[in-house]
TIRO-2110 file (N, C-alpha, C; in Angstrom, 1 decimal):
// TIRO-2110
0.8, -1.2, 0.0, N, 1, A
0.0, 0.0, 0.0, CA, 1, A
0.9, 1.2, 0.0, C, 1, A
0.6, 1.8, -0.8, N, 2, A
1.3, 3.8, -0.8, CA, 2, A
1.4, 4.3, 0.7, C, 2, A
2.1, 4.9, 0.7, N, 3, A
2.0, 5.9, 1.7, CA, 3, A
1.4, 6.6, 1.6, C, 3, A
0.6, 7.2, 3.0, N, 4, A
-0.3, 8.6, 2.6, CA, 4, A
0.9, 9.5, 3.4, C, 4, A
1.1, 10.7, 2.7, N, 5, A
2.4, 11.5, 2.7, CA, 5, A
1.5, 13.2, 3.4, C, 5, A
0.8, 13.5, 4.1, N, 6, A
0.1, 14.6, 4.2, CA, 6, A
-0.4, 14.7, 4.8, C, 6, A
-0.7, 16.4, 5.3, N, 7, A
-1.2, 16.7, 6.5, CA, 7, A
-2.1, 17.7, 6.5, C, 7, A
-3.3, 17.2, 5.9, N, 8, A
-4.7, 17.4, 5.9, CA, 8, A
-5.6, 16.9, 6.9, C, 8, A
-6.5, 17.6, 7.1, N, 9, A
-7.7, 17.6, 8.0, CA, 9, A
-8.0, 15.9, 8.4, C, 9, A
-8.1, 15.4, 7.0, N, 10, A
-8.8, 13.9, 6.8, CA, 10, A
-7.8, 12.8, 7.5, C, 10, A
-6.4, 13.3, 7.0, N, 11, A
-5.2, 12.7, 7.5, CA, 11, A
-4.9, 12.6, 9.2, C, 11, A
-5.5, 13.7, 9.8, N, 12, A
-5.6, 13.5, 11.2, CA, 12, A
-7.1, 12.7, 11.8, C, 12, A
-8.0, 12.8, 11.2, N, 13, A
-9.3, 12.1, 11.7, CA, 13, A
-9.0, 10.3, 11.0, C, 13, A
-7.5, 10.3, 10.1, N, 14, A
-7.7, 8.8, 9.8, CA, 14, A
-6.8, 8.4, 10.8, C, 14, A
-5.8, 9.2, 11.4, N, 15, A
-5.1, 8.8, 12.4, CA, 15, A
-5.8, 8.4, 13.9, C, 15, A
-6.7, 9.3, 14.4, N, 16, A
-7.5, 9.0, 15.6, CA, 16, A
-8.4, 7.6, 15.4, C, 16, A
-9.3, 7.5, 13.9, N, 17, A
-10.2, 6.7, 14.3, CA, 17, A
-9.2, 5.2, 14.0, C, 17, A
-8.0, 5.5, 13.5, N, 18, A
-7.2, 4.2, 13.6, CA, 18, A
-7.3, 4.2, 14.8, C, 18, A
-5.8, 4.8, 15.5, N, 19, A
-6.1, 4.5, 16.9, CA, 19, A
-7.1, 4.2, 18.0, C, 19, A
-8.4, 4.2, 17.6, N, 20, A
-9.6, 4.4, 18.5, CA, 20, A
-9.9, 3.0, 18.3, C, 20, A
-9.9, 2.2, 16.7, N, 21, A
-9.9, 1.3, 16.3, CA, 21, A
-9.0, 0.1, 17.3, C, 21, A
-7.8, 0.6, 17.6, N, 22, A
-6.6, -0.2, 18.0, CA, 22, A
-6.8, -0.5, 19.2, C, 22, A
-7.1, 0.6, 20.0, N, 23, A
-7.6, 1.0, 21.3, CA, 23, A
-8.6, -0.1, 21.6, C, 23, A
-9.6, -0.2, 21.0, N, 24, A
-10.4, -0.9, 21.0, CA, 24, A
-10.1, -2.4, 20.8, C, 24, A
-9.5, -2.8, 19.8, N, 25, A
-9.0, -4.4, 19.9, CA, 25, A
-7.8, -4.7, 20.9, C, 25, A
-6.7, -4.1, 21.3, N, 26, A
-5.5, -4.5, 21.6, CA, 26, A
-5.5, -3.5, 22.8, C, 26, A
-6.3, -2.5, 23.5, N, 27, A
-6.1, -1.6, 24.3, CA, 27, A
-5.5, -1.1, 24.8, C, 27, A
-4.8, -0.3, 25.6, N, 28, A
-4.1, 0.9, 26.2, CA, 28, A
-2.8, 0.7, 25.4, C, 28, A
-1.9, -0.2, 26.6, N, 29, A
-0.7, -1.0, 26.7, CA, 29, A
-0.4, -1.4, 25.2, C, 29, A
-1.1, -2.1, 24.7, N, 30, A
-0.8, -2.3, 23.0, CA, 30, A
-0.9, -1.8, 22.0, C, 30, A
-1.7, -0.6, 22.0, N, 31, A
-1.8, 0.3, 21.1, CA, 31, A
-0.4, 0.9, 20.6, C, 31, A
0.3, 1.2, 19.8, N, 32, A
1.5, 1.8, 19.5, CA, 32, A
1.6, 2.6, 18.4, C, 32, A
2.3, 3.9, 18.6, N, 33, A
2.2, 4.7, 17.3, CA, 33, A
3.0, 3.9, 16.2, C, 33, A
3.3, 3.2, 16.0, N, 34, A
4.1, 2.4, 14.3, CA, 34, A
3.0, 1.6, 14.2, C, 34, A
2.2, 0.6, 15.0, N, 35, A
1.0, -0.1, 14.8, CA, 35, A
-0.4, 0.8, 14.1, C, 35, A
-0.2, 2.3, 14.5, N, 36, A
-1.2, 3.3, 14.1, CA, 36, A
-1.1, 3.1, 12.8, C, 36, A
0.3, 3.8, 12.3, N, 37, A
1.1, 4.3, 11.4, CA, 37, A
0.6, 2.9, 10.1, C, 37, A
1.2, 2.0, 10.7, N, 38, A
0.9, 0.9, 9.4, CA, 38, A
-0.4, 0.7, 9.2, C, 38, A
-1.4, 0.5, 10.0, N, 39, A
-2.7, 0.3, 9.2, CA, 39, A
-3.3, 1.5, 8.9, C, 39, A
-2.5, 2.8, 8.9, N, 40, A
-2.8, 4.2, 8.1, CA, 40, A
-2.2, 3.9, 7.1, C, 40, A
-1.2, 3.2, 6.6, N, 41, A
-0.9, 3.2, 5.6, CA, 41, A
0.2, 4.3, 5.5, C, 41, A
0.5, 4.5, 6.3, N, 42, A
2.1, 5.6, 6.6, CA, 42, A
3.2, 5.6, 7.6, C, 42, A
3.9, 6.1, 7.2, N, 43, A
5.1, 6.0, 8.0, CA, 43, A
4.6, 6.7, 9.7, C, 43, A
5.7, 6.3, 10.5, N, 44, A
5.2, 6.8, 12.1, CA, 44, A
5.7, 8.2, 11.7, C, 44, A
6.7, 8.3, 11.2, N, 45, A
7.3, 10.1, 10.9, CA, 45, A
6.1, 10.8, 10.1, C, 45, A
5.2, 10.4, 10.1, N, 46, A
4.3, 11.0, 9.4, CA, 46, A
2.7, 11.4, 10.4, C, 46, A
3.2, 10.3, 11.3, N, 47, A
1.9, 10.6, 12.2, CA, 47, A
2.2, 11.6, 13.7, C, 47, A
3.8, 11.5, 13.4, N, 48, A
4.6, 12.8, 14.4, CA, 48, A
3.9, 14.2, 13.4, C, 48, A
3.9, 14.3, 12.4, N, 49, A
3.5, 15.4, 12.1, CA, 49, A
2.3, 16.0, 13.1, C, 49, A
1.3, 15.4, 13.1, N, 50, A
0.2, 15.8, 13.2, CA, 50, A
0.4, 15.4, 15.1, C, 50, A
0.9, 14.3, 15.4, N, 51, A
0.8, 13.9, 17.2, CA, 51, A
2.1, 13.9, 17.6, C, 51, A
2.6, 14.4, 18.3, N, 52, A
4.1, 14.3, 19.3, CA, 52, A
4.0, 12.9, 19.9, C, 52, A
3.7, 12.7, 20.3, N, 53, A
3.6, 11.8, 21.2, CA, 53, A
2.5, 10.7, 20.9, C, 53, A
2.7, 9.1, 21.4, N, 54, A
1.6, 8.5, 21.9, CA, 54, A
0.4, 9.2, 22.5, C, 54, A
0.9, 9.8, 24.0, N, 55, A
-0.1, 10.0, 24.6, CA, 55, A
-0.5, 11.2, 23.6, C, 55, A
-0.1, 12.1, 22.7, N, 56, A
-1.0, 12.9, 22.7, CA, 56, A
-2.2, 12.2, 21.4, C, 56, A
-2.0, 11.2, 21.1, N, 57, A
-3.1, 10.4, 20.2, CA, 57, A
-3.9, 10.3, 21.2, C, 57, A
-4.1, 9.6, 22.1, N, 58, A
-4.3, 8.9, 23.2, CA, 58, A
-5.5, 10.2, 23.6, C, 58, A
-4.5, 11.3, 23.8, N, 59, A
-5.7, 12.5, 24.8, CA, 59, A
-6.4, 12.5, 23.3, C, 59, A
-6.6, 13.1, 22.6, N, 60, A
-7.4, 13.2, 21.2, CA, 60, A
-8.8, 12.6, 21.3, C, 60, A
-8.4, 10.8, 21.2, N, 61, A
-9.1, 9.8, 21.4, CA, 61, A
-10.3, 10.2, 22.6, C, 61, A
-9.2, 10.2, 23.3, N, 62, A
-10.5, 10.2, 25.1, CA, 62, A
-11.2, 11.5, 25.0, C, 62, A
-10.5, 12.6, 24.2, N, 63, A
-11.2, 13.8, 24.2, CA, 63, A
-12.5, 13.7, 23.5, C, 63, A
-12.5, 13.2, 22.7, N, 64, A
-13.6, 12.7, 21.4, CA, 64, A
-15.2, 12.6, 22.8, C, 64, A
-14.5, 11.5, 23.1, N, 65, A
-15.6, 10.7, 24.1, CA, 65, A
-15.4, 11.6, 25.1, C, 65, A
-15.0, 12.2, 25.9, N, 66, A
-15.0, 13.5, 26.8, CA, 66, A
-16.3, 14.3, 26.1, C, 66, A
-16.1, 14.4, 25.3, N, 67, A
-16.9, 15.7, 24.6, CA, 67, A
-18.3, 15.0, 24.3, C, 67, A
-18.2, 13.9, 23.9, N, 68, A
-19.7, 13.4, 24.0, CA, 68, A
-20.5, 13.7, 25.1, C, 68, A
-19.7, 13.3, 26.3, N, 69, A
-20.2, 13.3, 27.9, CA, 69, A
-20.9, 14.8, 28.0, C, 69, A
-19.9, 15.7, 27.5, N, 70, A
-19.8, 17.0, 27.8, CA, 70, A
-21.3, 17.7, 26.9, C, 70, A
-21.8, 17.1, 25.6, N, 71, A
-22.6, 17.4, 25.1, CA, 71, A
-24.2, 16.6, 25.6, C, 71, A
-23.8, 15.4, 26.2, N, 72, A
-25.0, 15.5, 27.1, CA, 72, A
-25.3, 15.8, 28.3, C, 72, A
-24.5, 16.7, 29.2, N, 73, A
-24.4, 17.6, 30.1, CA, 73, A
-24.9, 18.9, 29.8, C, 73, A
-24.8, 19.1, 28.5, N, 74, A
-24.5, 20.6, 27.9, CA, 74, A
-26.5, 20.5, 27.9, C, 74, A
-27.1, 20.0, 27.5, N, 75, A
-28.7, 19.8, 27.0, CA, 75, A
-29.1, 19.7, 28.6, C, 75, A
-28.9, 19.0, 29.5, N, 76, A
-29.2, 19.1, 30.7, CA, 76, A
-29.1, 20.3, 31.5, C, 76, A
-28.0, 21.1, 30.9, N, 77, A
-28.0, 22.7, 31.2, CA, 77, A
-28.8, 23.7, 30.8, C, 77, A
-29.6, 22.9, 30.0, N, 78, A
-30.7, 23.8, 29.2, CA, 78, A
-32.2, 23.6, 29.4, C, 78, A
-32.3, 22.5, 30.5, N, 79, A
-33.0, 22.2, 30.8, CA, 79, A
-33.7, 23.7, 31.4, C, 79, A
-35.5, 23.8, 31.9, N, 80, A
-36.0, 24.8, 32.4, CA, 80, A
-36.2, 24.5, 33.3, C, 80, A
-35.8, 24.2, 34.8, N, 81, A
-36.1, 23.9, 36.4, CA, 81, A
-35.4, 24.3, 37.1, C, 81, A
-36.0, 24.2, 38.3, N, 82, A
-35.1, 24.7, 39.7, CA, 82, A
-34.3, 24.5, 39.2, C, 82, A
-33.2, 25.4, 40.3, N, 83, A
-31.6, 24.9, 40.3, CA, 83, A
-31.5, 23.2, 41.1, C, 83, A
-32.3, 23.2, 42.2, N, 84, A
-32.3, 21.9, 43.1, CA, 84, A
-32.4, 20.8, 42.0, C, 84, A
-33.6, 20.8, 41.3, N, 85, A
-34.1, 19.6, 40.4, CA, 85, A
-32.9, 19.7, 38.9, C, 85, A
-32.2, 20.8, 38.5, N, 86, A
-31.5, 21.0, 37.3, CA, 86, A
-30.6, 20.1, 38.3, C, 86, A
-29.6, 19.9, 39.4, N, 87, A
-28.2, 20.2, 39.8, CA, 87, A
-28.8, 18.3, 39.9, C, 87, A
-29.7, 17.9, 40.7, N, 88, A
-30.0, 16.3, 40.8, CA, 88, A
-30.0, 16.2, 39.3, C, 88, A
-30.4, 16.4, 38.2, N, 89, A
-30.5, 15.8, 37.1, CA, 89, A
-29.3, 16.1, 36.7, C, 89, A
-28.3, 17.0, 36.9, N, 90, A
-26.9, 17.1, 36.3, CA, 90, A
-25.9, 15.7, 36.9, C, 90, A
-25.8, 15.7, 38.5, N, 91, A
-25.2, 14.4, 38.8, CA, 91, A
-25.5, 13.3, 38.3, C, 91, A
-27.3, 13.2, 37.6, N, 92, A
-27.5, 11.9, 37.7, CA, 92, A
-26.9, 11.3, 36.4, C, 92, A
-26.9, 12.6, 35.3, N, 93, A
-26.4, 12.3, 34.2, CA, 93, A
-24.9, 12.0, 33.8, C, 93, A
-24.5, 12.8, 34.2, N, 94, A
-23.0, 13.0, 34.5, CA, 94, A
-22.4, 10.8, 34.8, C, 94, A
-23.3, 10.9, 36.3, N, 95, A
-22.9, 9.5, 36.2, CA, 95, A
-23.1, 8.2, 35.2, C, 95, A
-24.6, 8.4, 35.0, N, 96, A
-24.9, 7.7, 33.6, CA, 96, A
-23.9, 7.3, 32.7, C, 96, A
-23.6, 8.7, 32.1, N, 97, A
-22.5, 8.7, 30.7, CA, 97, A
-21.4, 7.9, 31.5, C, 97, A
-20.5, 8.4, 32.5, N, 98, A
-19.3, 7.1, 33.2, CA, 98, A
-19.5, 5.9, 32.7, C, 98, A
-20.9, 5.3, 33.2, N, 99, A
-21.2, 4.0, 33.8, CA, 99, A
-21.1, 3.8, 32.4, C, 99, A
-21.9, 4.6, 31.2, N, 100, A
-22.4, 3.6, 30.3, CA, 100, A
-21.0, 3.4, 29.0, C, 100, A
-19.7, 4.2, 29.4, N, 101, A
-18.5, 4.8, 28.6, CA, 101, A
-18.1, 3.2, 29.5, C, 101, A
-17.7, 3.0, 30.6, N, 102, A
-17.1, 2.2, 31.5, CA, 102, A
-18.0, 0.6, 30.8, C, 102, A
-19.5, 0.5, 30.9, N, 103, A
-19.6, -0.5, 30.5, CA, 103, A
-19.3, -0.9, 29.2, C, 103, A
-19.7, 0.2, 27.9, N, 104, A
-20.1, -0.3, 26.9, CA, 104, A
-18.2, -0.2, 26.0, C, 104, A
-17.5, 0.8, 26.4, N, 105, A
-16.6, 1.2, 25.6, CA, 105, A
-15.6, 1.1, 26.8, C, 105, A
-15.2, -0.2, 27.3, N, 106, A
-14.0, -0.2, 28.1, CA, 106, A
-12.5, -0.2, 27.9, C, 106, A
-12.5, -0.2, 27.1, N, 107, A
-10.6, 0.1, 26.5, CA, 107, A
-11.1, 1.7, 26.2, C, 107, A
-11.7, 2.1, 25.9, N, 108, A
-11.3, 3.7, 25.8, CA, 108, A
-11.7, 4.2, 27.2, C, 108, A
-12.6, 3.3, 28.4, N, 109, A
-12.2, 3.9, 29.8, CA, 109, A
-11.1, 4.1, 30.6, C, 109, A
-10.8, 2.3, 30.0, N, 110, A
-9.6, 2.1, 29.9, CA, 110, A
-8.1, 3.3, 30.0, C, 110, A
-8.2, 4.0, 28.9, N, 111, A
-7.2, 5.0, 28.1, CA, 111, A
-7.5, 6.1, 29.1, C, 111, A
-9.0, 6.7, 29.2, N, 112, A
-9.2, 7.3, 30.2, CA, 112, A
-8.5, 7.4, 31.6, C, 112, A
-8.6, 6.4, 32.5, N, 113, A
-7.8, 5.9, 33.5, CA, 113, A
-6.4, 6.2, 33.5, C, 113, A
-5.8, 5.7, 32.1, N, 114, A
-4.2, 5.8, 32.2, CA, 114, A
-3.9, 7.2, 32.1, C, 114, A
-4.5, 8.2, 31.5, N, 115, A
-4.1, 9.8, 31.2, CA, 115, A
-4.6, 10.2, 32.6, C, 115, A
-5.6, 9.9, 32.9, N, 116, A
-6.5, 10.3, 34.6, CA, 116, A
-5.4, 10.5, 35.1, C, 116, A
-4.7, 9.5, 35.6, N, 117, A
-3.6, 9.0, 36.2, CA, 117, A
-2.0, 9.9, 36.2, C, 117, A
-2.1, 10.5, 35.0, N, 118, A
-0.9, 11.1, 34.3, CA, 118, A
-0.8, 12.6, 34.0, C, 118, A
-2.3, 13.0, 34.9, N, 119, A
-2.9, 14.2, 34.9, CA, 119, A
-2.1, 14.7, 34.1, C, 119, A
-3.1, 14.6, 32.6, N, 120, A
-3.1, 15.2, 31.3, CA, 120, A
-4.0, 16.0, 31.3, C, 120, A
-3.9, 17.3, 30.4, N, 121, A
-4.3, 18.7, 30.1, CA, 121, A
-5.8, 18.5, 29.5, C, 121, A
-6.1, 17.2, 28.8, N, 122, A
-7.8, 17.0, 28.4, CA, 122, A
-8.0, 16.8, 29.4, C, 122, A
-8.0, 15.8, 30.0, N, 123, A
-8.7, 15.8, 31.7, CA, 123, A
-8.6, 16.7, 32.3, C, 123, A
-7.6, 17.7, 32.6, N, 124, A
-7.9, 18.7, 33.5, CA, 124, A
-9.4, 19.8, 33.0, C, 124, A
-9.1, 19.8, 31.5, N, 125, A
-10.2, 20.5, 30.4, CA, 125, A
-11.5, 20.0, 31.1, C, 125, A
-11.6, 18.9, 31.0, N, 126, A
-13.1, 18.6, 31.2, CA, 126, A
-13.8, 18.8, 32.8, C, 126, A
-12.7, 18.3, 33.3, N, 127, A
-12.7, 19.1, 34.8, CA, 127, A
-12.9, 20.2, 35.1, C, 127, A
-12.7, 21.0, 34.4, N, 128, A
-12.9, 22.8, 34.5, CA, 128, A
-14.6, 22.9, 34.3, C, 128, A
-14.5, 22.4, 32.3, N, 129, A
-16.2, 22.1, 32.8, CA, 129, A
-17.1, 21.6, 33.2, C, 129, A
-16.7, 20.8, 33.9, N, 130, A
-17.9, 20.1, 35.0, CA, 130, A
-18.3, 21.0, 36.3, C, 130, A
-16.8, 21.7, 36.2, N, 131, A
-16.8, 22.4, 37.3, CA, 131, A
-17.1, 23.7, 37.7, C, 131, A
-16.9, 24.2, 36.0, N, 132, A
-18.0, 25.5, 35.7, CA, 132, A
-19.4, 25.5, 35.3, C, 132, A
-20.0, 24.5, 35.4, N, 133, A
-21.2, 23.7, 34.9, CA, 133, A
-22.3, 23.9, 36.4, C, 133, A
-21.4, 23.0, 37.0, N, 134, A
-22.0, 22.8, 38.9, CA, 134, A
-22.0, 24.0, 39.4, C, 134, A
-20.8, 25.2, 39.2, N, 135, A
-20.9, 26.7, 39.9, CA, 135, A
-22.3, 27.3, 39.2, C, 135, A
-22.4, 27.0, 38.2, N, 136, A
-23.7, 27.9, 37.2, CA, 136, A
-24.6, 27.1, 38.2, C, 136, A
-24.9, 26.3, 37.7, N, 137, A
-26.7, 25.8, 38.8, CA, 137, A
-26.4, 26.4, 40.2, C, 137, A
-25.7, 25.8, 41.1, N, 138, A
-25.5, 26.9, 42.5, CA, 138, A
-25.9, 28.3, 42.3, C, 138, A
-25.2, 29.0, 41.2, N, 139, A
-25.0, 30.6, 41.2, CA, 139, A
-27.0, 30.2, 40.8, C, 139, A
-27.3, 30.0, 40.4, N, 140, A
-28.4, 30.2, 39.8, CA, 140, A
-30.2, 29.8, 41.3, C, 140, A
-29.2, 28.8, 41.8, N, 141, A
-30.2, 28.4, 43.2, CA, 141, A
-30.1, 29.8, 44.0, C, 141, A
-28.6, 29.9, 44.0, N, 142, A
-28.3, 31.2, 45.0, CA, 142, A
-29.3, 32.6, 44.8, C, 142, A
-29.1, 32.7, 43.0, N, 143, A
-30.1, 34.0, 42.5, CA, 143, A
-31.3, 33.9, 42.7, C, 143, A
-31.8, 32.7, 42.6, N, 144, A
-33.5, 32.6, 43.0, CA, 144, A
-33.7, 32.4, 44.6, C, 144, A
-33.2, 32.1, 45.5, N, 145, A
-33.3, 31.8, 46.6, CA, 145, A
-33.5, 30.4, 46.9, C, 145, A
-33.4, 29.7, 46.0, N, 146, A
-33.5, 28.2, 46.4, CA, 146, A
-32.2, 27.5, 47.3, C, 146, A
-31.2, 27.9, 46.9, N, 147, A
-29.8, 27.6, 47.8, CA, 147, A
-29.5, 29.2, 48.8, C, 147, A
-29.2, 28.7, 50.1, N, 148, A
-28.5, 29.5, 50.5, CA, 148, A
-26.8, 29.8, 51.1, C, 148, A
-26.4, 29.9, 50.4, N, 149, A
-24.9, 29.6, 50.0, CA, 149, A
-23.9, 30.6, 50.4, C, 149, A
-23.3, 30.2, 51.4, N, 150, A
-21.8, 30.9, 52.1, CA, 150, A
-21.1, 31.4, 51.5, C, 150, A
-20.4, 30.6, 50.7, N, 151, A
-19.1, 30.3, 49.8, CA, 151, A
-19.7, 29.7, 48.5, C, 151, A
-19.3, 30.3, 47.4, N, 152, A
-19.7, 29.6, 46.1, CA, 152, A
-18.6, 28.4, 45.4, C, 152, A
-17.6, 28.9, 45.2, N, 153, A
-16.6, 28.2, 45.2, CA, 153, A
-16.3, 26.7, 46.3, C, 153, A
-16.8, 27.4, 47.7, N, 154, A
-16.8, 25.9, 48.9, CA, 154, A
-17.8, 25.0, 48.7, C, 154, A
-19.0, 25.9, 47.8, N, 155, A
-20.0, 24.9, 47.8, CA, 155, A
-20.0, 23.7, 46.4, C, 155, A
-19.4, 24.2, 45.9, N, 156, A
-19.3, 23.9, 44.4, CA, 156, A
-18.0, 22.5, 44.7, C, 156, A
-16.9, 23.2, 45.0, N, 157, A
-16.1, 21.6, 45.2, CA, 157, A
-16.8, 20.3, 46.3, C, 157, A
-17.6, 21.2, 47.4, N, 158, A
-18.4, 20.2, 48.1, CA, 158, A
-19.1, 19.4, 47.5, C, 158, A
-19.7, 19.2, 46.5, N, 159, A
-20.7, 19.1, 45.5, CA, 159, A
-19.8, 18.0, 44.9, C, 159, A
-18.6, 18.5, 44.3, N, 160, A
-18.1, 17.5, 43.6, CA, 160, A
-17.5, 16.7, 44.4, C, 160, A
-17.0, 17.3, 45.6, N, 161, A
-16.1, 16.6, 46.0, CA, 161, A
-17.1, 15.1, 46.9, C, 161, A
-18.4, 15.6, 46.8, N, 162, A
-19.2, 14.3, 47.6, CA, 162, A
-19.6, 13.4, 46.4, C, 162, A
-19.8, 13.7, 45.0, N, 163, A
-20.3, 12.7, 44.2, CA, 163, A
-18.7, 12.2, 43.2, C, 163, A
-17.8, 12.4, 43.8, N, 164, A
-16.3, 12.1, 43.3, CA, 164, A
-16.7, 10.5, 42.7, C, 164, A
-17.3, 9.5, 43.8, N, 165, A
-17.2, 8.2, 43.4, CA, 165, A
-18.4, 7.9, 42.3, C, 165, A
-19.0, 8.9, 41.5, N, 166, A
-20.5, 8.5, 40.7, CA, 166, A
-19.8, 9.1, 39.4, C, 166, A
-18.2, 9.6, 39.6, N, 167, A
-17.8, 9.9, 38.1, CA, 167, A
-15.9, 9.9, 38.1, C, 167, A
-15.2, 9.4, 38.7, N, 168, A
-13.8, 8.8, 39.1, CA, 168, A
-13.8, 7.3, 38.2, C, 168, A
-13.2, 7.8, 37.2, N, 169, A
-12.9, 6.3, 36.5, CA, 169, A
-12.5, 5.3, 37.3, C, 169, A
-11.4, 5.4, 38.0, N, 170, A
-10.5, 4.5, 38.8, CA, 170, A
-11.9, 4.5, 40.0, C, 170, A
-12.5, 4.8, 40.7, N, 171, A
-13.3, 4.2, 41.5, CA, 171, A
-14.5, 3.7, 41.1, C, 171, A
-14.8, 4.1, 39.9, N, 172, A
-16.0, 3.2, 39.0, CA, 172, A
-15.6, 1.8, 38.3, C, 172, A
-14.2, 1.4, 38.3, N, 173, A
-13.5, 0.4, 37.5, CA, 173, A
-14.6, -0.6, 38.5, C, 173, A
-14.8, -1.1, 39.1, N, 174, A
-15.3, -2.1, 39.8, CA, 174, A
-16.8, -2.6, 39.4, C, 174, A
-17.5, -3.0, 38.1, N, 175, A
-18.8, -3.1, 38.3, CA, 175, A
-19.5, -3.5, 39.3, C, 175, A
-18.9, -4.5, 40.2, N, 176, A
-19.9, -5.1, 41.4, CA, 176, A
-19.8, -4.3, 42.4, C, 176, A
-19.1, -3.1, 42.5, N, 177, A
-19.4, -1.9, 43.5, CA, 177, A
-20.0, -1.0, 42.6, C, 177, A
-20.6, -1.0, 41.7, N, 178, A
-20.9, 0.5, 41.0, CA, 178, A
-22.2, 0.6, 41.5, C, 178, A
-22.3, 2.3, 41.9, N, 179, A
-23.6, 2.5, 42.6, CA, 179, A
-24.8, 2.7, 41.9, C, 179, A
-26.0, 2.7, 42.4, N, 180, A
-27.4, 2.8, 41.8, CA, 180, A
-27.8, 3.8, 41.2, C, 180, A
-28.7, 4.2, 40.4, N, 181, A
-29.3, 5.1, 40.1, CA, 181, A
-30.1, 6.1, 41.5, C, 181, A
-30.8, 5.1, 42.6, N, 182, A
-31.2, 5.4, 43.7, CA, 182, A
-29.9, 6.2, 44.5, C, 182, A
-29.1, 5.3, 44.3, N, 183, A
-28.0, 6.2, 45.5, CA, 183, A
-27.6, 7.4, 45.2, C, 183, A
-27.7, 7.5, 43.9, N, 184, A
-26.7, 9.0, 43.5, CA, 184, A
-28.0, 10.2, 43.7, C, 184, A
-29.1, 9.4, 43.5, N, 185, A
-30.3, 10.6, 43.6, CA, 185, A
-30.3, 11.0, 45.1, C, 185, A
-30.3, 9.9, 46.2, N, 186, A
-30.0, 10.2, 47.6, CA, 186, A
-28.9, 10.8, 47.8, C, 186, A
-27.6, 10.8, 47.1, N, 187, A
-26.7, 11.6, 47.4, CA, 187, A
-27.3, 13.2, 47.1, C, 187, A
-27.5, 13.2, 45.7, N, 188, A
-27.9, 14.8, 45.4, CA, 188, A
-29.3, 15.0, 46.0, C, 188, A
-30.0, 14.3, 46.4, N, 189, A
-30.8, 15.4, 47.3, CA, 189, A
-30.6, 15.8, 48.5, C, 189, A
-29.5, 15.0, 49.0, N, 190, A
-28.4, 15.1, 50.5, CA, 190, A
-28.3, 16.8, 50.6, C, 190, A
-27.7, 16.7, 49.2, N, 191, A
-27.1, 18.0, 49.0, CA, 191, A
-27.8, 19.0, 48.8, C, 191, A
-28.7, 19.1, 48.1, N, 192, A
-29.6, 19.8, 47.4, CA, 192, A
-30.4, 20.5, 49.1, C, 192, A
-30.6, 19.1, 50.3, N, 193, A
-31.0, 19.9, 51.6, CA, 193, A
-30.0, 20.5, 52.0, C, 193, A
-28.9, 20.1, 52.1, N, 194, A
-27.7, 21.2, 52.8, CA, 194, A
-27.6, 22.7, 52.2, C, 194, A
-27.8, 22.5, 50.9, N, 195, A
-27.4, 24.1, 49.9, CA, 195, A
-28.8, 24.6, 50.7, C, 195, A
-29.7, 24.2, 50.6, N, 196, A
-31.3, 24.9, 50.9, CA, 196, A
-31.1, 25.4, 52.1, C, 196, A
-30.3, 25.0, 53.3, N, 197, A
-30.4, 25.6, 54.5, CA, 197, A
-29.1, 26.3, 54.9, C, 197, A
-28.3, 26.5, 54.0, N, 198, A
-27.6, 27.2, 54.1, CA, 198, A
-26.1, 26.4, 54.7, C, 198, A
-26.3, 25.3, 54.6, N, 199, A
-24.9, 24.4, 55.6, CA, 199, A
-23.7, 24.6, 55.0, C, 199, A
-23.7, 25.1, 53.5, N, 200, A
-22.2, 25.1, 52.9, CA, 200, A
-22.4, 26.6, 52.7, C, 200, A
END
């Protein structure tokens, strides 16, 4: 087969969905940029063009699927309801997408995990938005009077920091501990009573 010699738009989307491909049969650990490279039908000096590194294939990939998550979070922010009832439907979803990335697509949770781990710059990205996501509903409980809130910022990592295990790859790895749909809604309305009386 020819080499494909270029660095066009198409040339990087044939790079990722190889890798996503590879990811998928031979996962994390076996995935290799020269293994990319040949079933692109190009040299690895070719796929340096467009990726430095493994890992940065690797963030690409997870970003892809990051951003899915992030687009059905994004429709749940648009929802029209309380802040209380928006912020429970935002955890509940949030966990969902995990569980169903973890069940259905496990070598790319997989890849997830190892960059998690290696605190990469896409993960910290999506982190930011989840976490500018959760400040908006608060700020928004706060403006209507439905939360009464000390600290916006204390309330906001409180928030995450109590539903950490309903969206922590590495603590979701375990299906026979993965929590309920019930429990995370008992978590967030835990919460949802604390913001209301003012406890954070």
């Amino acid at each position: 087969m020819p080499e494909v010699e270029n660095t066009n738009p198409e040339t990087r989307d044939l790079i990722l969905a190889t890798a996503e491909a590879h990811l998928r049969r031979f996962g994390y650990a076996r995935t290799t940029v020269s293994e990319i490279a040949r079933a692109c039908g190009m040299s690895h000096a070719n796929v340096y063009r467009f990726f430095k590194t493994k890992a940065d294939i690797i963030d690409a990939v997870v970003a892809r699927s990051l951003g899915d998550t992030e687009k059905a979070l994004a429709k749940v922010m648009k929802q029209s309801k309380p802040a209380s009832e928006l912020l429970e439907a935002y955890i509940l979803e949030l966990y969902r997408s995990k569980r169903s990335q973890a069940s259905t697509d496990p070598e790319i949770f997989e890849a997830l995990s190892a960059i998690l781990q290696a605190h990469r710059n896409v993960i910290e990205q999506h982190l930011v938005h989840i976490y500018a996501s959760v400040k908006e509903i608060l700020n928004r409980g706060a403006q209507s009077g439905e939360f009464k809130i000390v600290d916006l910022d204390r309330a906001t990592h409180a928030v995450l920091d109590a539903t950490l295990k309903f969206r922590h790859p590495l603590l979701m790895a375990d299906a026979n501990d993965s929590p309920t749909d019930e429990q995370v809604t008992t978590v967030a309305k835990l919460l949802i009573a604390a913001l209301s009386i003012g406890f954070i």
